[in-house]
Structures are given as structure tokens and as C-alpha cells.
N, C-alpha and C positions, 0 to 999 in steps of 0.2 A: 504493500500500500504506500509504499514508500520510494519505489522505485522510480528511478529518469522517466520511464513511461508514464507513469501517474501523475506523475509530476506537470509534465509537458501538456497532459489533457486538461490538467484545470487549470493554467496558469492562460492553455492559448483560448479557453471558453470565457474567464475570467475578464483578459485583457480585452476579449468582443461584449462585455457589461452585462455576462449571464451568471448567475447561481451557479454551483454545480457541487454534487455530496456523491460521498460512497453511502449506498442503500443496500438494504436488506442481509445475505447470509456472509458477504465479507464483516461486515459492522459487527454481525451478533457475533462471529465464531473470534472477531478478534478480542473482542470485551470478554469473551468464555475460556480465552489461552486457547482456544482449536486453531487447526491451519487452515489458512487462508489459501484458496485455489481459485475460482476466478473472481474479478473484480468485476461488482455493477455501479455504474454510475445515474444519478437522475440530475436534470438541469429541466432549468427554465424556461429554455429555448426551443421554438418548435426547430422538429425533427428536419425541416430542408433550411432550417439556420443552419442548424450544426453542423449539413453535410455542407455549406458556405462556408462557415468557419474552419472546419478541419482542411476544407479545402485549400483556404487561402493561405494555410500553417502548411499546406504540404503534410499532411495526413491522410492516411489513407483509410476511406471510410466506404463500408458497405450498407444498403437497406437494408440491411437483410428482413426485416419488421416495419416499415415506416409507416406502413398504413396504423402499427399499436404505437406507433413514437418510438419504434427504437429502432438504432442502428449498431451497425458495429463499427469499431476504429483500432485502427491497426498501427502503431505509430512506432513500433518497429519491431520489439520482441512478442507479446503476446496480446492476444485479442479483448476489446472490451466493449461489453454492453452501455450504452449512451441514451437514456431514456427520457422524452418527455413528461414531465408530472403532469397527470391525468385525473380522470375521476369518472364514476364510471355513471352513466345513462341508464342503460338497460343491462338487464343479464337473464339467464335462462337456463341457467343450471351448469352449463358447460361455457358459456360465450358471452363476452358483456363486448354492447358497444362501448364506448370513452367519446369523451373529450378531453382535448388541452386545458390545461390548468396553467395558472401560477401561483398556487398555493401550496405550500406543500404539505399543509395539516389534509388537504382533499386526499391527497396523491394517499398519503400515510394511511387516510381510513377505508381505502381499497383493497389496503393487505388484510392478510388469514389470519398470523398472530401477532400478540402485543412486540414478541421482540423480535419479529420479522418487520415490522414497522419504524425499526431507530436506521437514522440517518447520521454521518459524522462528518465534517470539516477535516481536511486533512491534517492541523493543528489538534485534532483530539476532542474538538468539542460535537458532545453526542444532544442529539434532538431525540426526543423521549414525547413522543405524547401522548400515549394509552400504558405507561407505568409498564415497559416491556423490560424496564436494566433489575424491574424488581420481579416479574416473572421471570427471565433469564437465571439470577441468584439463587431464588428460589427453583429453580429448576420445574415450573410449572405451564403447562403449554394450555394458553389461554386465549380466545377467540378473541377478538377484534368487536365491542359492542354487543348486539344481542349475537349471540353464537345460533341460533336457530335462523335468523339471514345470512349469516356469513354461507352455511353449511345450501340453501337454498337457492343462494346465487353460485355454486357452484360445487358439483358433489365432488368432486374432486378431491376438496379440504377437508372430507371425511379419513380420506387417505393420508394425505398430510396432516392431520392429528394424529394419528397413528404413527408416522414414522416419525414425526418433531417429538411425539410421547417416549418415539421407543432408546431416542438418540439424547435427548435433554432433559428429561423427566428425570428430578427427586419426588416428588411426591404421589400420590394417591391421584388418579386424576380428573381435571376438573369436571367438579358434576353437572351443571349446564352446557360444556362442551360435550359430555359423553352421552349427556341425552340428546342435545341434535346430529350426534352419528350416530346416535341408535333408531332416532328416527329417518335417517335422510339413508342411513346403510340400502335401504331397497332402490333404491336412485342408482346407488354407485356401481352394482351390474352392467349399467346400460350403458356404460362409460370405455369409449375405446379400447381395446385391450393393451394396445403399446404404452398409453397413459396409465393402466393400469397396475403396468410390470413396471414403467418408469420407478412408481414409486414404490411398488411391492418388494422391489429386488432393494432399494437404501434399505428396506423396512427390514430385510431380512441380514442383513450384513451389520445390522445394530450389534452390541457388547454381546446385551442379555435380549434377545427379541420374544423371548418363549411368553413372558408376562405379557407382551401386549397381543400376541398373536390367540391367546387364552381371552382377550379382550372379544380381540375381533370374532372368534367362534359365538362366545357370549350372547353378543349383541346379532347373531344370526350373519356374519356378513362374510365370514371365511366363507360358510359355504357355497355362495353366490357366486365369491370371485374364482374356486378352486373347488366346482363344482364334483370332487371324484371325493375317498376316503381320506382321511390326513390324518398326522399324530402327530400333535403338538411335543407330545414328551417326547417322541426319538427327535427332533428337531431341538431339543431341549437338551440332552444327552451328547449329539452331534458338538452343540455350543459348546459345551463342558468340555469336551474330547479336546476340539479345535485349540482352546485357552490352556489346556492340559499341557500339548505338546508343541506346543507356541507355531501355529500353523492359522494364516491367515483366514480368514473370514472371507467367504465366498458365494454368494446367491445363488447358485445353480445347485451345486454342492447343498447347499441348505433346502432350497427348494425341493431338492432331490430326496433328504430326510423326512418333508412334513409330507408330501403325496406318498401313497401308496407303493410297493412296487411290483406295480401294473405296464407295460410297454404301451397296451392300446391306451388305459387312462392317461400316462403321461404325454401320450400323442396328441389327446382333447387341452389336455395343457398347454401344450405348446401352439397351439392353434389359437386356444383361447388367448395366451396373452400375446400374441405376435411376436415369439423370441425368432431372434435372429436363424440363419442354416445352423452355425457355428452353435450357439445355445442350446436348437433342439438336437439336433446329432450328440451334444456331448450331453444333455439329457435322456437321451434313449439310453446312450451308453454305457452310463452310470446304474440304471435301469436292469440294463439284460446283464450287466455283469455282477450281481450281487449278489454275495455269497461265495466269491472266490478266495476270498482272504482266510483266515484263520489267526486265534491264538497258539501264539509259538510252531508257526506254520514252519513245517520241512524246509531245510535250505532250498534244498535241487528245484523242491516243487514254484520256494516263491519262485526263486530266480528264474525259473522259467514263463511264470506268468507275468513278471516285473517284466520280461525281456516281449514279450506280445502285447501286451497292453502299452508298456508306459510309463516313466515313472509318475508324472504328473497324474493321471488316473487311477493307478494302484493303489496311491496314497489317499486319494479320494474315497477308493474303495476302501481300503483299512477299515477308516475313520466309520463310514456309512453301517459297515460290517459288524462294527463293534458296538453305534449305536440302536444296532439290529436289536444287539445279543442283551445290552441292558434295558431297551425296554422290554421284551420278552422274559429275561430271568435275571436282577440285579442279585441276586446269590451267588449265582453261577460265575458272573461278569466278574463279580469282587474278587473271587480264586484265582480268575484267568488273566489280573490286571498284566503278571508280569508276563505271563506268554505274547498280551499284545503289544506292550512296549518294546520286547523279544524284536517282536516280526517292524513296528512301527522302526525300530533302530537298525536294523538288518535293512530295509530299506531307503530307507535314511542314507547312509554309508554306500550305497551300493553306485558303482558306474559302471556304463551302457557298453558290453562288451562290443567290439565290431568285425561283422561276419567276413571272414578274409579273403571269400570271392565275391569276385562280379562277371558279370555275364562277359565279356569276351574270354575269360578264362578259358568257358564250356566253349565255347567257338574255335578254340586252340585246338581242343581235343576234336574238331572234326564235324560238330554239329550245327550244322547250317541254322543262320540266322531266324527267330521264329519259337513260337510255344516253347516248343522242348525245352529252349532256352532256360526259358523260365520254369518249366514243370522242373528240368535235374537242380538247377540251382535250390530251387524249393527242397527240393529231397535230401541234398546237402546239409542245407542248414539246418534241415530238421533233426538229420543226425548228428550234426554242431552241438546244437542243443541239450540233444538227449545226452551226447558226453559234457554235459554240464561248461558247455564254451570252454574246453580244455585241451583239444587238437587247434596245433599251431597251422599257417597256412598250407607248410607241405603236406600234413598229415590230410588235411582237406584236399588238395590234391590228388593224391594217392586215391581217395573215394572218389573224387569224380572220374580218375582215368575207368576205374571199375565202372560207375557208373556209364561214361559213356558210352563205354565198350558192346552192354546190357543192350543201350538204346541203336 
């Protein structure tokens, strides 16, 4: 917030006679000690000033938004949002028209929460006007006036309760907030699914997310949004695992915990929420492969399905396997903690042997280019394997002359 770039954006809005503050999650997360990632800015200035202003600074600035008053400005290392203060006309659940403002108490009482509403001066002076630096402290996530409009003009911020709950929350939470998501929860179905995952997936990469997601079953709306079976506690258990063995926090991986593991169900999931190819593939995958892991699993055996799979998925798997096994029998789990820290550390340690043919090798030996190629090489290294990745390349050799001798 401090950077040449930030710098240069309000000095050159400034010196054109406009306002201009950092708004909304840079403001809260710096007043909370969290990091800051991107910067948003609000000014004064309608949205084709500023693309004049940056212009005449030699800035480089996109619409990308102008019709909502925003743009983005580029001004040399990294991108920022430039917002007119607005205020909104109409809304409809999902879409409000605006107009320009220049007020900025209007602009502030369009936001969701009190401390998504503080504005700051680059000298440190913070604009407060719905008591957000004392919800922030208090770690209370609190609607912006009546929370039954806030949640009306747009069901969205049913969602965003929930994940501001699941990320900021010390307390118990607030009871007029929780009753207009409990009421507006049947709205928020109807709501895009990529909007839906946007926020589902922060929601799920929360510390501790199990509390609120026990919320959202509660109040009827899990199962709206993840319409198949789910288990809050292996999702709960996964969490523990993850903090256990200091392994990052992951939405797919999580998401993977609370559904079922069903292939056709997790397919309506992924449809439902609009995940990426990359997303649903590697939720399928996580899916059909569960149950491969074990405590204090065989060497040969991991290593040979570490070596098919992956390490990045395997470990996936563990984790998933293990959350399997303590919701199903925490007796059982408690005996086996040290077989799976065993296999989780075996793991761990492990590097990606590599297979010491490639396909002109086979071609050496006299098989024309094509399948076969591919079928002996295949057959190779399956007997690589099985000798536990332990013949060196001549020894591999020597199999494929046999080999291709065969063919």
C-alpha cells in the first residue's frame, strides 16, 4: 500500500482535484495484521475522468467495468481496481443499477459489512462509518443496517456471511445476520454456480471451516448448494489432518472430504458449481482413487502407487484416507496414528524415480516406429517397477532386447 505504484495513482488523481482512498479488503486485512494482495481504490471522479487522467500521467488504464465505474490501471508493476463512488438505485437480488456519487458515506452504505465499509488515506487515516474497526476487533461479521435488505438486494451476501464468518469470526454469530441467511438461504440456489464456488471454495480453505459449514447445513442451505450426501465431520477431521502435518489448505481436497465418494455424484458437483476441466478431473480423481493409501502401508506397495499416481495426489489421498478411517472408527484411527504418519513420512521423503528408457531405444532394437513402440516400453517399465525401480539402465536393456526379440 505503500508502494511507487500506489503512490503515483493518488498523487496523479490528486494533483487532477479528485479524492481518492484505498477501500474495502486491503483496508480491513491491513488494520487485522493479514496480507494484503490486491489493492482497491474509490475516487470521486467519474470513471472517463480517470481514464483522462491516467491518460495524460501516461498510465495505462483498462475499462474493464466502466459501465459499474470501474477500471483498471496499470502503472507498471501490478494491476488496480479504480472505482467510482456510487450508490445504488435498484437491485434485484443478484444486480443493482448505480449511480455516481460524491459522497462517500452513499458509496460506504452499499457495502455487505461494517468492516468491509472502512476507507483509508494513504497517511493512515481510516473513515469508519457503521462502527466496522469495532466489529473487525471484535471479530464479528455484521450486516451493513437492516441485514434483512442487505441479504435481499442481493443473495449472494448470504454467502459472504459465511465465508467473512468462517475467516474473521471470534464470536457467536450475529443473530439478525443469521436470521436473514436463514431466511434468504432458498434465494441463494438460484444463484450462478461459478458465483457460487467463487465463494464456497474461500469458504472452504478457512483455519477451522467445519463450524460454519455445520451452520450452513443448519439453516437448510448446504443442501441446496451440494445437492448429493456430505459429512461435515470427515471435512472436519481432513482440517485437523491438514494442521497436523503442516500441509496447506486446499478447496478441492476439502470439497473432496465433505461430498460423498460417489464419481456420478461428484460429476453433478462439478457441473453444479462450474469448476474448471483442471478442478473436475482432479475431483473425479481424488474420487475413484480412495482407499488406496493405508496405515503403515508396504514400502514396494506405496512406492509403486506414489510412482502412478503422483506425489501431489497421493498425499491428497493419505490425508482423504485417513479422514475416511476416523470418521468411520476414531478407536481404530487412534492405534493407527503412527502407521499413518509411517506412510505420510515415507512419502514425504520420497523422489520420483526416472524410467531409463524412451522410445527410440525400442526403435534400436529393430521395431518400427508405431504402437508396439509404446505397448514394449509399457511392458518395461512395468517390470521396472515391479523390481521396485532397482535395474539400472543396462539391466532395462537387456529386457527389452528379450523383449523385442518376443515381438
Amino acid at each position: 500500500m505503500s508502494e511507487p505504484d500506489t503512490t503515483r495513482l493518488f498523487d496523479t488523481l490528486k494533483k487532477a482535484g479528485h479524492s481518492v482512498r484505498f477501500v474495502g479488503g486491503c483496508v480491513r486485512d491491513s488494520i487485522a495484521n493479514r496480507p494484503v494482495s490486491d489493492i482497491d481504490l474509490a475516487t470521486d471522479a467519474d470513471p472517463d475522468r480517470v481514464l483522462e487522467v491516467l491518460g495524460e500521467a501516461m498510465i495505462r488504464a483498462v475499462p474493464t467495468g466502466i459501465e459499474h465505474g470501474t477500471i483498471t490501471a496499470i502503472p507498471d508493476t501490478r494491476p488496480f481496481e479504480i472505482t467510482t463512488l456510487r450508490k445504488d438505485v435498484e437491485t434485484d437480488g443478484r444486480h443493482a443499477s448505480v449511480e455516481f456519487t460524491k459522497d462517500w458515506v452513499e458509496d460506504a452504505s452499499r457495502r455487505d459489512f461494517t468492516f468491509n465499509a472502512l476507507s483509508a488515506d494513504p497517511d493512515g487515516t481510516v473513515y469508519d462509518y457503521f462502527d466496522g474497526l469495532c466489529d473487525l476487533k471484535a471479530g464479528r461479521v455484521r450486516f451493513i443496517g437492516d441485514a434483512m435488505e442487505r441479504v435481499v438486494e442481493d443473495y449472494l451476501r448470504v454467502l459472504r456471511f459465511f465465508r467473512f464468518h468462517a475467516h474473521y469470526a471470534k464470536t457467536e454469530p450475529d443473530p439478525p445476520a443469521l436470521a436473514a441467511c436463514r431466511a434468504g438461504a432458498p434465494n441463494v440456489g438460484a444463484l450462478p454456480g461459478e458465483r457460487i464456488w467463487a465463494e464456497l471454495s474461500r469458504t472452504l480453505i478457512a483455519p477451522k471451516p467445519g463450524p460454519v459449514f455445520e451452520l450452513m447445513e443448519d439453516i437448510g442451505m448446504l443442501r441446496l448448494l451440494l445437492p448429493v450426501g456430505c459429512s461435515v465431520k470427515r471435512m472436519e477431521a481432513l482440517t485437523a489432518l491438514e494442521t497436523m502435518v503442516s500441509f496447506a489448505p486446499d478447496p478441492i481436497r476439502r470439497l473432496t472430504a465433505l461430498i460423498q465418494p460417489n464419481r456420478s455424484e461428484a460429476s453433478q458437483i462439478a457441473t453444479r458449481l462450474r469448476l474448471s476441466r483442471d478442478e473436475t478431473r482432479r475431483l473425479d480423481d481424488l474420487i475413484a482413487s480412495r482407499g488406496v493409501s493405508s496405515a503403515g502401508m508396504e514400502e514396494l506397495a506405496l512406492r509403486r502407487m506414489l510412482y502412478a499416481l503422483g506425489l501431489e495426489q497421493f498425499r491428497d489421498l493419505i490425508l482423504l484416507d485417513w479422514a475416511d478411517q476416523i470418521e468411520m472408527n476414531s478407536t481404530e484411527t487412534a492405534q493407527s496414528v503412527q502407521g499413518w504418519m509411517d506412510t505420510w513420512d515415507t512419502v514425504s521423503s520420497w523422489e520420483l524415480p526416472e524410467f531409463p528408457l524412451v522410445g527410440t531405444d525400442v526403435m534400436k532394437m529393430g521395431v518400427a516406429e508405431g504402437p508396439k513402440v509404446g505397448e514394449i516400453l509399457e511392458e518395461i517399465e512395468e517390470w521396472w517397477v515391479e523390481q521396485a525401480f532397482r535395474p539400472d539402465r543396462e539391466a532395462c536393456l537387456d529386457r527389452l532386447r528379450l523383449a523385442a526379440r518376443r515381438r
